[in-house]
C-alpha positions, 0 to 999 in steps of 0.5 A: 537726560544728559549724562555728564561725560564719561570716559569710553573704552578703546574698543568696540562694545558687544551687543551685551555691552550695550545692552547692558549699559541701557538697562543701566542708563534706564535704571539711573533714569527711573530713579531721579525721575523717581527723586522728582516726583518725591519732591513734587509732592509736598503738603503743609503735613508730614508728607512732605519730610516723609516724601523727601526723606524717601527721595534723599535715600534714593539720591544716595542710592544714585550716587553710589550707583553712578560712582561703581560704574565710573570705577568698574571696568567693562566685562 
């Protein structure tokens, strides 16, 4: 998935950093692929308001998660 661009840091970053910022990148991955199976399961019952009840939480979720890692700087 393309990420929207994102303001990088004037140093090298360490192998943890990396690291870290994978684990991040596929944590966020899992959730919007998460979000869109969510939604790929609509049915004329109930279902459907339940599965984008669930998929709308986590959008929330992703978005605040996304938002703290643009504002907190590298350790």
């Amino acid at each position: 998935m393309t990420r929207p661009d994102t303001p990088t840091s004037t140093y090298r970053r360490s192998p943890r950093q990396r690291r870290r910022a994978e684990i991040t990148e596929a944590l966020l991955d899992g959730l919007e692929a998460l979000i869109q199976r969510h939604r790929g399961l609509h049915t004329d019952d109930g279902d459907a308001l339940h599965a984008e009840l669930v998929a709308a939480e986590v959008a929330h979720q992703l978005a605040i998660t996304r938002s703290a890692l643009q504002r907190t700087p590298a350790v």
